[in-house]
N, CA, C and O atoms as a GROMACS GRO file, in nm:
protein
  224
    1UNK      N    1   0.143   2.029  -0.916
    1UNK     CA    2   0.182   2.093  -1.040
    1UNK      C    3   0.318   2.160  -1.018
    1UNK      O    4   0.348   2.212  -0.911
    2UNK      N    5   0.401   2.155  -1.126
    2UNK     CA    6   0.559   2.189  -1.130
    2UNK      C    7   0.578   2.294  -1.238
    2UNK      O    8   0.521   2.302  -1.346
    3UNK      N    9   0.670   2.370  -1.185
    3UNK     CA   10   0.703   2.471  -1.276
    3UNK      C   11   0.863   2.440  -1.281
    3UNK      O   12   0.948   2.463  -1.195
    4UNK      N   13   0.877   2.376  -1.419
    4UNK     CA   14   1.067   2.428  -1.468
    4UNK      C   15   1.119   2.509  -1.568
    4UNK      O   16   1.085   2.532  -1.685
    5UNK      N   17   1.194   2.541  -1.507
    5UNK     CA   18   1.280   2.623  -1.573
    5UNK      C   19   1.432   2.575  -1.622
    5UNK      O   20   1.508   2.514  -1.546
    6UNK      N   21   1.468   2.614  -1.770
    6UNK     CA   22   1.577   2.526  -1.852
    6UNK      C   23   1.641   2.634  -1.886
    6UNK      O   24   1.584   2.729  -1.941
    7UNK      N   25   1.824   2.632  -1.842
    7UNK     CA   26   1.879   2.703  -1.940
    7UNK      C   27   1.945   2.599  -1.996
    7UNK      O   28   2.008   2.508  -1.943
    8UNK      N   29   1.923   2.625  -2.122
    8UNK     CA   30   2.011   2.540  -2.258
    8UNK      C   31   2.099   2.630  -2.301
    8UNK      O   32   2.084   2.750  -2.327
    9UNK      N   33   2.213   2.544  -2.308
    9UNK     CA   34   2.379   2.602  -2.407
    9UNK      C   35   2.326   2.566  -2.476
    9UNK      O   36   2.271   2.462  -2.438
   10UNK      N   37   2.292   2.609  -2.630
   10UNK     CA   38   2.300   2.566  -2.754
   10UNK      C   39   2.403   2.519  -2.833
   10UNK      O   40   2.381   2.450  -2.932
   11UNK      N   41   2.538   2.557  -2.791
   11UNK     CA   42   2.626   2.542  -2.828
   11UNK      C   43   2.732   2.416  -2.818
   11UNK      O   44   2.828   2.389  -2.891
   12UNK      N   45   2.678   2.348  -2.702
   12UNK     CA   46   2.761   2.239  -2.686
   12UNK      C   47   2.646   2.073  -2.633
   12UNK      O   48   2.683   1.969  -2.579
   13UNK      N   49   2.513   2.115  -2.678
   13UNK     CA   50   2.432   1.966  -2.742
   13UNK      C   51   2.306   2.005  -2.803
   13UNK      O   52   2.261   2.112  -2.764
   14UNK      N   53   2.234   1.936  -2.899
   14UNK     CA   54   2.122   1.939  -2.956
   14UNK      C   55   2.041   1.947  -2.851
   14UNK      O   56   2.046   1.896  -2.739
   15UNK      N   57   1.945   2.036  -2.914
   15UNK     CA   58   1.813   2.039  -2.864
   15UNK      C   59   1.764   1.911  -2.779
   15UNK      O   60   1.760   1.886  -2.658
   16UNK      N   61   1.722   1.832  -2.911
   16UNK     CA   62   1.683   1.688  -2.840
   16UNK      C   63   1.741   1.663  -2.777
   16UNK      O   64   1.678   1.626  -2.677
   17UNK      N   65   1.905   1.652  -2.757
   17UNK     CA   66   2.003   1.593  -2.632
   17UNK      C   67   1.965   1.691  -2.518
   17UNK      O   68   2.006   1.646  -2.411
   18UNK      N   69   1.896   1.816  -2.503
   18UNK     CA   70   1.907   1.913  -2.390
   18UNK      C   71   1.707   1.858  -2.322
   18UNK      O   72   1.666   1.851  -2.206
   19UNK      N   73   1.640   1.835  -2.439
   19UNK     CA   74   1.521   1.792  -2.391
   19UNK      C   75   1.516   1.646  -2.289
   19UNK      O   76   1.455   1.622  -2.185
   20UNK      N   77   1.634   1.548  -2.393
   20UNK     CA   78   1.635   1.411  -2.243
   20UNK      C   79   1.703   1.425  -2.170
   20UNK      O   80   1.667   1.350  -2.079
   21UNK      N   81   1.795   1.479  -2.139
   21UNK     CA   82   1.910   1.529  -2.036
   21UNK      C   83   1.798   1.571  -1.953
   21UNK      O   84   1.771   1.493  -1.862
   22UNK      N   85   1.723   1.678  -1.964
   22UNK     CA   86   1.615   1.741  -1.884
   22UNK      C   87   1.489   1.641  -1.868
   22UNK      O   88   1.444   1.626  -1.754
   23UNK      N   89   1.448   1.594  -1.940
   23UNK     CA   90   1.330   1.479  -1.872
   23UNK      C   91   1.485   1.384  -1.774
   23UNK      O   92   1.497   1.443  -1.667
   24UNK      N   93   1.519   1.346  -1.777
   24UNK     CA   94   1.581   1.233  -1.739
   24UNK      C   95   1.608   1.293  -1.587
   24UNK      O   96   1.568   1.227  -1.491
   25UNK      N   97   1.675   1.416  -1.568
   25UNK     CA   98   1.692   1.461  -1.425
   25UNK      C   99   1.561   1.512  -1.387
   25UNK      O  100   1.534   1.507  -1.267
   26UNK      N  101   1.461   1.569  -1.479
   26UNK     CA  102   1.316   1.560  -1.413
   26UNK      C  103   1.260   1.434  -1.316
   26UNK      O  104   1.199   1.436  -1.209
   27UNK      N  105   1.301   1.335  -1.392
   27UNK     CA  106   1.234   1.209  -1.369
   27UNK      C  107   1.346   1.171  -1.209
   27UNK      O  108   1.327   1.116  -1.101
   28UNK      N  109   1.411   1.210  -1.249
   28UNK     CA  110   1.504   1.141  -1.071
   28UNK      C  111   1.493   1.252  -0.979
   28UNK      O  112   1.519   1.240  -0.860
   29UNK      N  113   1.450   1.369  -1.038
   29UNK     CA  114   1.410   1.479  -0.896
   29UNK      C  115   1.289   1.423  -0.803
   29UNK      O  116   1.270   1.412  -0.682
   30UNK      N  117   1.212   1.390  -0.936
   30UNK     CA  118   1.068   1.386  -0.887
   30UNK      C  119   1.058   1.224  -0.792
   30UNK      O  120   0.977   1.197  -0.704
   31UNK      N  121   1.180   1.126  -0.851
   31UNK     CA  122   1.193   0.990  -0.753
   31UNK      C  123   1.258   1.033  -0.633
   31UNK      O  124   1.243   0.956  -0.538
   32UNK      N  125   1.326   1.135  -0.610
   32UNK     CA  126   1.420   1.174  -0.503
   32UNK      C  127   1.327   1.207  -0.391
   32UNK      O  128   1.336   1.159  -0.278
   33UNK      N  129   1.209   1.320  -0.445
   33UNK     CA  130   1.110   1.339  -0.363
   33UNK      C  131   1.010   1.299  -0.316
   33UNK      O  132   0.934   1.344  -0.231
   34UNK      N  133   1.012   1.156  -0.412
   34UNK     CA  134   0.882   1.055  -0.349
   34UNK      C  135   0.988   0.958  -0.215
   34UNK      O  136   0.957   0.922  -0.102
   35UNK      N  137   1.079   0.948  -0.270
   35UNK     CA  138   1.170   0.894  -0.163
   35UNK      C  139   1.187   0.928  -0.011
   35UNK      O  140   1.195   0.855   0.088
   36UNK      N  141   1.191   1.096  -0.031
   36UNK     CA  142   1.221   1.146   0.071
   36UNK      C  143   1.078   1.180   0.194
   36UNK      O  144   1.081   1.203   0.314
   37UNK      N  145   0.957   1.170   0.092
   37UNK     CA  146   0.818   1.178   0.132
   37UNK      C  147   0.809   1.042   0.228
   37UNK      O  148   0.822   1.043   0.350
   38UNK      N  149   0.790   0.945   0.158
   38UNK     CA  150   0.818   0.812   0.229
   38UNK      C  151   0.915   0.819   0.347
   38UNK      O  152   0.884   0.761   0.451
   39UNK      N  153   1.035   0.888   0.339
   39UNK     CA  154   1.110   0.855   0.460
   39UNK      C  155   1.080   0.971   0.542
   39UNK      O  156   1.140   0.974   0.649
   40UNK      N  157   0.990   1.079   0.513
   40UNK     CA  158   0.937   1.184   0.661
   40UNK      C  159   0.839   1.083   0.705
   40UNK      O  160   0.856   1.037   0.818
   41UNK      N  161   0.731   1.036   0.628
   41UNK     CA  162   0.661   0.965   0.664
   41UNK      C  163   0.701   0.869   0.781
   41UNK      O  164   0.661   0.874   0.897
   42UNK      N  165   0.767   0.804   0.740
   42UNK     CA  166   0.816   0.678   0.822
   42UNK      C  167   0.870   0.710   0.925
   42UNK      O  168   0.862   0.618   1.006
   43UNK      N  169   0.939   0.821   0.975
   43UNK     CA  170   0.983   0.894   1.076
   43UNK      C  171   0.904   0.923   1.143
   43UNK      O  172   0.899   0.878   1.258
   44UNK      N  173   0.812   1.010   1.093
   44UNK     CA  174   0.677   1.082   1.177
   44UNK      C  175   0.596   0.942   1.242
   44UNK      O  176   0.516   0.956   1.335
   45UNK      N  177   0.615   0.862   1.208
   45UNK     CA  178   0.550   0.706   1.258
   45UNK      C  179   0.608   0.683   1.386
   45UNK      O  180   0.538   0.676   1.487
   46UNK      N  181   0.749   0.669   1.386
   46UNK     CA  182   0.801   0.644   1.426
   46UNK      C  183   0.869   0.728   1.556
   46UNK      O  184   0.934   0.671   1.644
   47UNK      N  185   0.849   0.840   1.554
   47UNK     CA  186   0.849   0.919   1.644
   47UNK      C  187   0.722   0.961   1.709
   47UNK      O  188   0.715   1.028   1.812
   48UNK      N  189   0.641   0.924   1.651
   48UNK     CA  190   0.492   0.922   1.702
   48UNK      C  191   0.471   0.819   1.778
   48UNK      O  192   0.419   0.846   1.887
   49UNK      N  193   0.500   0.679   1.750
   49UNK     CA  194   0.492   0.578   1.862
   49UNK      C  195   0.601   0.609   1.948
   49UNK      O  196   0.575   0.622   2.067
   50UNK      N  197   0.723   0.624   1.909
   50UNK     CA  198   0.818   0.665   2.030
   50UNK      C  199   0.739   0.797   2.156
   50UNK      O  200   0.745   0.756   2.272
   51UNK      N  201   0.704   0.872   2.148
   51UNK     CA  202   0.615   0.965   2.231
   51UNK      C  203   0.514   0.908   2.269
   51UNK      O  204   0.488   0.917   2.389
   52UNK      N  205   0.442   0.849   2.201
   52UNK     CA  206   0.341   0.704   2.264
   52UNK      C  207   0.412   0.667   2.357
   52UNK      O  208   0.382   0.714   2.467
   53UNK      N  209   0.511   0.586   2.352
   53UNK     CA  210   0.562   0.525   2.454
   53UNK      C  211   0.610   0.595   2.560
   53UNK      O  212   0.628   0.540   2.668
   54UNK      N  213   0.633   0.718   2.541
   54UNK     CA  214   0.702   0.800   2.684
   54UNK      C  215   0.583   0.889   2.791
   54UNK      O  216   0.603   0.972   2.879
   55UNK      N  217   0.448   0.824   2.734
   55UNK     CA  218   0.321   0.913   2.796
   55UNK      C  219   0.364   0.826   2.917
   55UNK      O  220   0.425   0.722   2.892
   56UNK      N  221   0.325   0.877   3.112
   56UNK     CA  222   0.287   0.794   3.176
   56UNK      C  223   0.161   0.719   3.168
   56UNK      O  224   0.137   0.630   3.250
   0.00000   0.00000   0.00000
């Protein structure tokens, strides 16, 4: 669960233009962080067999 927070200029776009502007960078935060989940992941793999490999 996410909590955002919006400041809107009123003054220089509509509402509606400030609501998809804001879903739209919602939507690529939230791909940024599935991205970046996947690539700890894949690391932690990967440094996990690497230490595998350095046991005698």
């Amino acid at each position: 669960m996410s909590t955002s927070y919006f400041i809107i200029d009123s003054s220089s776009k509509s509402s509606l233009e400030n609501i998809q502007y804001f879903k739209k960078t919602e939507k690529s935060v939230n791909n940024s962080k599935e991205r970046l989940k996947k690539q700890k992941h894949e690391f932690d793999q990967k440094l996990n067999n690497d230490l595998e490999t350095l046991k005698p």
